[in-house]
C-alpha positions as a printed NumPy array, in Angstrom:
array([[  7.545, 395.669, 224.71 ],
       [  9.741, 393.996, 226.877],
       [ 12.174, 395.524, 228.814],
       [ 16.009, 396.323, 227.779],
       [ 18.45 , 395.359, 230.472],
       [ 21.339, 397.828, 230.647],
       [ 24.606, 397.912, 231.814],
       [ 23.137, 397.673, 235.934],
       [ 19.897, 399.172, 234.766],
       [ 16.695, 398.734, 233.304],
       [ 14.895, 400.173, 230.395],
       [ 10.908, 400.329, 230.535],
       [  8.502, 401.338, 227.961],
       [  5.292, 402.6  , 228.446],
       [  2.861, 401.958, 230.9  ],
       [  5.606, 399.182, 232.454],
       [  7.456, 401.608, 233.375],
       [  5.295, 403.402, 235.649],
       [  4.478, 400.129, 237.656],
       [  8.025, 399.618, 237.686],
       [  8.425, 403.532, 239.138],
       [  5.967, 403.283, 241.971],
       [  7.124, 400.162, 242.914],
       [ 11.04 , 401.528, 243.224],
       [  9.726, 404.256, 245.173],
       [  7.718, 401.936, 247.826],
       [ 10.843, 399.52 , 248.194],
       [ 13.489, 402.491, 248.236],
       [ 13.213, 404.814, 251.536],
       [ 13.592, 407.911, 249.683],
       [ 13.638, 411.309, 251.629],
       [ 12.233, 413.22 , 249.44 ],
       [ 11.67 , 413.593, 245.289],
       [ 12.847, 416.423, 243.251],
       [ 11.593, 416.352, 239.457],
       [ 14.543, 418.706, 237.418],
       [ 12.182, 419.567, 234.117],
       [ 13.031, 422.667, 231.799],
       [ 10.225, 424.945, 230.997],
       [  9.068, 423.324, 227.91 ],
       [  8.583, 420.317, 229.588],
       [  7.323, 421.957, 232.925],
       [  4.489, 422.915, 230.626],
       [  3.636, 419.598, 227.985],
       [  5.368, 417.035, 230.023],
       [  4.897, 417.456, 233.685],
       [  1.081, 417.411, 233.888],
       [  1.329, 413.906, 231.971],
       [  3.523, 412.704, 234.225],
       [  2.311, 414.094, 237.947],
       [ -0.905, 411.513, 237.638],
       [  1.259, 408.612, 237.305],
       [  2.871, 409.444, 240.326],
       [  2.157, 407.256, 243.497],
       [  4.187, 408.63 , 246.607],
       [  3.323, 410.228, 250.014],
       [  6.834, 411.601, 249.458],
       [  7.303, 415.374, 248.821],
       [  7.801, 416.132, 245.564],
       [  9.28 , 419.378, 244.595],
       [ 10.068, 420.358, 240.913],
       [ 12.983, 422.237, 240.004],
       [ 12.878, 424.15 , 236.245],
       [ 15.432, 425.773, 234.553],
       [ 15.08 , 427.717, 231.145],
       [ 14.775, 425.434, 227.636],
       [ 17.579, 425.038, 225.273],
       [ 20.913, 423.891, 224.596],
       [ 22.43 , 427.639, 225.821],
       [ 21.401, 426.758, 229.104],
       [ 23.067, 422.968, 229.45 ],
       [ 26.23 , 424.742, 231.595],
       [ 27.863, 424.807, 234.911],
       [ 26.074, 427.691, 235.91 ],
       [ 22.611, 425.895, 235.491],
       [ 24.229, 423.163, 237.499],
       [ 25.122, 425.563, 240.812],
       [ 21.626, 427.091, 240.463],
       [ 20.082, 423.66 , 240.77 ],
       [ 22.565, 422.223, 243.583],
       [ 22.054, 425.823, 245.192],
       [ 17.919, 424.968, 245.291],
       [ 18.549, 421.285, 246.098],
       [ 20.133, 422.042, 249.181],
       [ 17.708, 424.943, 250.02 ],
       [ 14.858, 422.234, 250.001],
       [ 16.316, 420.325, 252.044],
       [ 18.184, 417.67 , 249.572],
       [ 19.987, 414.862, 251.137],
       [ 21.844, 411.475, 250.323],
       [ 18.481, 409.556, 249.928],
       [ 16.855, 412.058, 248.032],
       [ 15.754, 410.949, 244.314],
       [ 15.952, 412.793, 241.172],
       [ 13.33 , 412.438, 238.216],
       [ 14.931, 413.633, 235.216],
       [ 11.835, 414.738, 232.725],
       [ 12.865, 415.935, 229.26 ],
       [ 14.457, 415.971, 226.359],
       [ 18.659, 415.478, 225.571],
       [ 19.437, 418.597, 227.764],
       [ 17.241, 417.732, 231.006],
       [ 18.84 , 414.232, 230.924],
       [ 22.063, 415.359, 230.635],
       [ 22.532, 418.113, 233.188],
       [ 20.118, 416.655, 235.755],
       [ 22.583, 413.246, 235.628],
       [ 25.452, 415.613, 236.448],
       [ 23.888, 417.525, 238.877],
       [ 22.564, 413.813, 240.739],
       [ 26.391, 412.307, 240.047],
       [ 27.534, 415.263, 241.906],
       [ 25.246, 416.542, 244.444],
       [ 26.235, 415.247, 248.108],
       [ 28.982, 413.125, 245.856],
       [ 26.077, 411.601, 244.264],
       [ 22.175, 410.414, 244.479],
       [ 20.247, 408.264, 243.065],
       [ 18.47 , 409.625, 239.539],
       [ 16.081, 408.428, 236.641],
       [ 15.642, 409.505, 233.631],
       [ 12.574, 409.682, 232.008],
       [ 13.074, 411.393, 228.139],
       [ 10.67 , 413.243, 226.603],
       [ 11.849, 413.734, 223.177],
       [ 12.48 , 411.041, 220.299],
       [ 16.431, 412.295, 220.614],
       [ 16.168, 411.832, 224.383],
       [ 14.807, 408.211, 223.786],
       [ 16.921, 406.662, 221.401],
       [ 20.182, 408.453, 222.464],
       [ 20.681, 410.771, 225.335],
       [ 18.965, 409.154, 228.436],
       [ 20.621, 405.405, 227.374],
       [ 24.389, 404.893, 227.985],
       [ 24.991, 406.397, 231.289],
       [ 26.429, 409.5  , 229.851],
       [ 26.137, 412.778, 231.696],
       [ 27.467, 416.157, 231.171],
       [ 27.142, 420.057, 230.049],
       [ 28.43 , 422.224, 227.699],
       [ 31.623, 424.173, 228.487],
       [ 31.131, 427.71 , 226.072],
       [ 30.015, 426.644, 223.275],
       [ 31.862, 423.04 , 223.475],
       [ 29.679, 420.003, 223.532],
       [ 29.94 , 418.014, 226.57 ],
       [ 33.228, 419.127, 227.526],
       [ 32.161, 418.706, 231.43 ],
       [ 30.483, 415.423, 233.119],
       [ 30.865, 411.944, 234.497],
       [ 29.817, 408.52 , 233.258],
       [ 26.997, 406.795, 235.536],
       [ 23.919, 405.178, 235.531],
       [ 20.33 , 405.877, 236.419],
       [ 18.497, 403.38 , 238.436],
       [ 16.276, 402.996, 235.154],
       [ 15.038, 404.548, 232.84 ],
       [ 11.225, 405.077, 231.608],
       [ 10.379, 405.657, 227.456],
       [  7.038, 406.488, 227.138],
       [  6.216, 407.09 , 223.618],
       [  2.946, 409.096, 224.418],
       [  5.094, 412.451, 225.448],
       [  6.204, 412.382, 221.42 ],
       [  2.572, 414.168, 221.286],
       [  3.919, 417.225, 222.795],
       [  6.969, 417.51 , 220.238],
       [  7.072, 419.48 , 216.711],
       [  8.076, 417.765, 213.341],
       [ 10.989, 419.373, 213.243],
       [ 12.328, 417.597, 217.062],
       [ 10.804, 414.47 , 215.625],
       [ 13.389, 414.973, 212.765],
       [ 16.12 , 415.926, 215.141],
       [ 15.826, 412.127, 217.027],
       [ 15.515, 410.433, 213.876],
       [ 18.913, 411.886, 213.356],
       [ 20.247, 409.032, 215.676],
       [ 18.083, 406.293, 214.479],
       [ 19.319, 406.654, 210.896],
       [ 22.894, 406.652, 212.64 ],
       [ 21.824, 403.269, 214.573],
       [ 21.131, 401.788, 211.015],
       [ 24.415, 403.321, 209.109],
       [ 27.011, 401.701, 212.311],
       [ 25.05 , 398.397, 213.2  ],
       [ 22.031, 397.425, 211.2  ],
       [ 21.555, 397.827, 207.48 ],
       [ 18.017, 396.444, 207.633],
       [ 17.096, 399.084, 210.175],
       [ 18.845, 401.36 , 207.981],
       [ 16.825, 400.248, 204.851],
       [ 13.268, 400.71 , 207.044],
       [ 13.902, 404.564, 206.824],
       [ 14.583, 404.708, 202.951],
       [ 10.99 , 405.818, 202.115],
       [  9.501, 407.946, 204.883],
       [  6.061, 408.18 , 203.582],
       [  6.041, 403.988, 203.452],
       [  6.463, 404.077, 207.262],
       [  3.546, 402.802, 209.281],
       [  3.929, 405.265, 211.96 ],
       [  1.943, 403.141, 214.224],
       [  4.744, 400.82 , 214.202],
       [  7.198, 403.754, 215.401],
       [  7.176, 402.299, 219.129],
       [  8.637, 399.377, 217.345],
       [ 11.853, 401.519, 215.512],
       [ 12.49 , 403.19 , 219.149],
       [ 12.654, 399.826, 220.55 ],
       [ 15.592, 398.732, 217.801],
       [ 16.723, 401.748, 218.088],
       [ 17.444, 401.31 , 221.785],
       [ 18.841, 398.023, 221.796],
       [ 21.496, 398.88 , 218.773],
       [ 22.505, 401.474, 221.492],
       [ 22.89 , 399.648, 224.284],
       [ 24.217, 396.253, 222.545],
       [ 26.929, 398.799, 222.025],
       [ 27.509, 400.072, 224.854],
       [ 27.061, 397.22 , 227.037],
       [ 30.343, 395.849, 225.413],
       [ 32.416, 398.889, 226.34 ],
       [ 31.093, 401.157, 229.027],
       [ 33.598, 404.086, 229.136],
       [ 33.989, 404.591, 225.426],
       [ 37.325, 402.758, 225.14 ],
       [ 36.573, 400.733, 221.943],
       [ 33.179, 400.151, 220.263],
       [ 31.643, 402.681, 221.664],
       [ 33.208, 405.219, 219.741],
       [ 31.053, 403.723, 216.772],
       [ 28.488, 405.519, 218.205],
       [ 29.817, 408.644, 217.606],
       [ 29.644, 408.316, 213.967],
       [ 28.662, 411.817, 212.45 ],
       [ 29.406, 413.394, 215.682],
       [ 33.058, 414.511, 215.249],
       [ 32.582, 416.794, 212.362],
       [ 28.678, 417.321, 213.811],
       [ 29.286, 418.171, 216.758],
       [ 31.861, 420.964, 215.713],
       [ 29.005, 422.632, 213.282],
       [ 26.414, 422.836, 216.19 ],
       [ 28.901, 424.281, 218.687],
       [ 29.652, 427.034, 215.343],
       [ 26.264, 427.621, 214.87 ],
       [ 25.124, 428.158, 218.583],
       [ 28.367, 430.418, 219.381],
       [ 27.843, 432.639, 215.907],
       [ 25.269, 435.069, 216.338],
       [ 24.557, 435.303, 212.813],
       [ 23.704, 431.899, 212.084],
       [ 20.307, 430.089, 213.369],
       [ 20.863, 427.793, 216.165],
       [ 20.827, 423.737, 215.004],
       [ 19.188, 421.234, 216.655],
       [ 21.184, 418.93 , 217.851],
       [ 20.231, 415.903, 214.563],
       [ 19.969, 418.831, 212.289],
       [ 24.138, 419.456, 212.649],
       [ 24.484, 415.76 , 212.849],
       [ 22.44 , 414.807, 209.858],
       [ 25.315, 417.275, 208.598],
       [ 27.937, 415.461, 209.699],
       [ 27.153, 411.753, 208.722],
       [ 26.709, 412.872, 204.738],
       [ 30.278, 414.565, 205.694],
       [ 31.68 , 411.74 , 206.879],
       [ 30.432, 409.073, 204.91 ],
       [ 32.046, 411.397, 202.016],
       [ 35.066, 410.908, 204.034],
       [ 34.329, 406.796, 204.34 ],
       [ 33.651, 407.356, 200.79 ],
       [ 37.303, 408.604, 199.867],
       [ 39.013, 405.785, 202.27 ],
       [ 37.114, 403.041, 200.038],
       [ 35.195, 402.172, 203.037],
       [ 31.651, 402.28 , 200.874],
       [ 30.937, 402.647, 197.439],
       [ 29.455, 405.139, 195.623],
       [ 26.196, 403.865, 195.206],
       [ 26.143, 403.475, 199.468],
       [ 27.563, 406.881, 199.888],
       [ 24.621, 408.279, 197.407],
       [ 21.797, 406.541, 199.229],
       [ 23.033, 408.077, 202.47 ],
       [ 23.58 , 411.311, 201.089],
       [ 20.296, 411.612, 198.499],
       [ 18.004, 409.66 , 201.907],
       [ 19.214, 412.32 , 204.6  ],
       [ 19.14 , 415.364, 202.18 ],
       [ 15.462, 414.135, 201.724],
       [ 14.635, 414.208, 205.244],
       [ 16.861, 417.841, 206.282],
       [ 17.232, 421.346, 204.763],
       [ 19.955, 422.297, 203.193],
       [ 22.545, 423.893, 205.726],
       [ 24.414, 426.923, 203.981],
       [ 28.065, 427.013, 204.813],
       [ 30.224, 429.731, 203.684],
       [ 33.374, 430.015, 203.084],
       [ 34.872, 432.016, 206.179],
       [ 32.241, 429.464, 207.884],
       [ 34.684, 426.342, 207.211],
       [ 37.901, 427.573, 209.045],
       [ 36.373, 427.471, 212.753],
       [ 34.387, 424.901, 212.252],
       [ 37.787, 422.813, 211.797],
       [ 39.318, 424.728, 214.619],
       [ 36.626, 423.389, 216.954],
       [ 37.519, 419.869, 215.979],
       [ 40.653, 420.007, 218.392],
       [ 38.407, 420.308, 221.317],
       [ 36.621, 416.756, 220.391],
       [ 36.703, 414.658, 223.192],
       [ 37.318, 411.649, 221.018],
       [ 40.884, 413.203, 220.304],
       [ 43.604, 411.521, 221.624],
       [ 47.491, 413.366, 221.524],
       [ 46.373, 416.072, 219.482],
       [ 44.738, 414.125, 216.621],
       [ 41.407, 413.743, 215.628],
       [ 40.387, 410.792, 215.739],
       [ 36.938, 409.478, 213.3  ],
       [ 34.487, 406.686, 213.717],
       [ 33.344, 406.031, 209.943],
       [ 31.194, 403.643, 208.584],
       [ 32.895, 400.442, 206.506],
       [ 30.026, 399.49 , 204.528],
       [ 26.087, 400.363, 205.368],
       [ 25.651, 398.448, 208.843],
       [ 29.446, 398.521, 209.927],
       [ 31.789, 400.715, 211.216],
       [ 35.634, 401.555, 211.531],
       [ 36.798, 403.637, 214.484],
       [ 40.209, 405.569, 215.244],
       [ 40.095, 406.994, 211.838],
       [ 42.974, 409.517, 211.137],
       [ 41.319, 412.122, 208.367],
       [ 43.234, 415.237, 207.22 ],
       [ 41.898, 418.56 , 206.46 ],
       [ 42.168, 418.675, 202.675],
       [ 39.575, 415.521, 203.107],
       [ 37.208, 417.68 , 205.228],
       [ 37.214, 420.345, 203.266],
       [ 36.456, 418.304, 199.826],
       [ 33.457, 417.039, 202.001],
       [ 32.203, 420.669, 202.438],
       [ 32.527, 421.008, 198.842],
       [ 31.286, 417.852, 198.251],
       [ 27.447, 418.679, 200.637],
       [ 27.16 , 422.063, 199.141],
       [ 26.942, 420.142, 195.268]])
């Protein structure tokens, strides 16, 4: 597959990507390599990766505990805390190996550390592939708020190498497809229409639907960088998403989400919402909502559940003055950001994904 180029980096796939790896490392005069890897991939991921690795360089590896709980400020100071310990400097390198969280934090802690090193990401999860390692975003989780704290900068590239989906369950694999289905609904009904019928998928091909997948993402954000405009497409089924994972990770009696399973949530929501603006019909509306239903379980919402989950919208970082602000989708393949929606609407939605 040929490689993506990104806004000032490059995306490799596969075994490219390691050539293109060793060969940063022998023209860059690193200090030192530290690999920041949770403990899930510490275990699947790391002895994968290790072999690959041609360096003289010392490598240490730096592992903090797995899941999204963990993606805070205090994980941050631990890891600065043990970068400087080992000796971390200004030409040290970072190897970011993992999934959505790893990418995320270890970005912030690189953008930050010594006012900021250099840093790669290489994701280990189908979410981390298609979403959370392209784009230059980098943050944590402030409470239970998503991505309340970070910066936006790049890696010097970043590596997808499909062979670490191996290590993942079905039910991660269903979390990333999350985002590819969203790739379809904003940008690309075609793409869209590939994930219709599941079972008529050629899974050999997949490499091939992370590849698209990638390149929606970045065609996006290569035309607006710090989320002023387009971007915002991307957050399609993230406003309303975003709010239900943050519920269900803060509310001990509720099972934790995965980060697609709340946002599978959210795009039926809000294409009900793009529904009731006459942005689709209803025939697009019950595609989306009978293809995604097929895919995900049910979530059960009850009715003291609704109330917080609205008050949680206020802290979306896409609001602007106090009002929420929605990226919905104008017909299968398009989108229409800066989308005012009041509560009654919301709340019909609820109704609406319980039926």
């Amino acid at each position: 597959m040929q490689t993506i180029q990104a806004n000032n980096y490059p995306i490799y796939f596969n075994a490219k990507g390691y050539e293109a790896l060793n060969l940063h490392l022998k023209e860059n005069k690193y200090s030192n390599i530290f690999i920041i890897v949770d403990s899930s991939t510490n275990e699947f991921c790391l002895p994968k990766f290790l072999p690959y690795l041609e360096t003289e360089l010392t490598i240490e590896i730096i592992e903090f505990e797995a899941g999204e709980a963990n993606k805070n400020i205090d994980t941050c100071v631990e890891i600065w805390k043990v970068l400087t310990e080992l000796g971390g400097d200004r030409k040290s390198l970072v190897i970011n190996l993992g999934g959505g969280v790893v990418t995320d934090l270890g970005g912030f802690v690189s953008s930050t550390f010594k006012r900021g090193i250099d840093f790669i990401h290489i994701p280990t999860t189908l979410l981390s592939m298609v979403d959370a390692s392209v784009g230059g975003k980098n943050g944590v989780d402030l409470g239970n708020l998503k991505n309340q704290i970070g910066v936006i900068n790049v890696p010097k590239m970043v590596l997808i190498d499909t062979n670490y989906l191996e290590t993942l369950s079905q039910t991660e694999m269903r979390s990333g497809l999350a985002e590819m289905l969203k790739h379809g609904l904003i940008y690309d009904r075609a793409y869209w229409e590939r994930f219709l019928d599941l079972k008529a998928i050629d899974f050999a091909d997949f490499d091939e639907l992370i590849y698209r997948s990638v390149e929606i993402k970045n065609e996006i954000v290569k035309q607006d960088p710090t989320e002023k405009n387009i971007r915002k497409a991307l957050n399609f089924g993230h406003t309303l998403g975003h709010a239900i994972e943050s519920y269900f990770l803060e509310n001990e009696s509720k099972t934790t989400l995965l980060h697609g399973e709340a946002i599978a949530v959210g795009m039926i929501l809000e294409s009900y919402i793009s529904l009731q603006k006459n942005l689709i019909n209803t025939e697009e509306y019950l595609e989306i909502k009978s293809t995604i239903k097929s895919i995900y379980d049910d979530i059960t919402f009850e009715k003291n559940d609704i109330e917080p989950i609205l008050e949680l919208l206020i802290h979306d970082k896409k609001n602007e003055f106090g009002t929420i602000q929605f990226a919905l989708i104008e017909g299968i393949g398009n989108i229409k950001i800066n989308q005012l929606v009041e509560n009654e609407l919301i709340l019909d939605a609820f109704q609406d994904y319980k039926s």
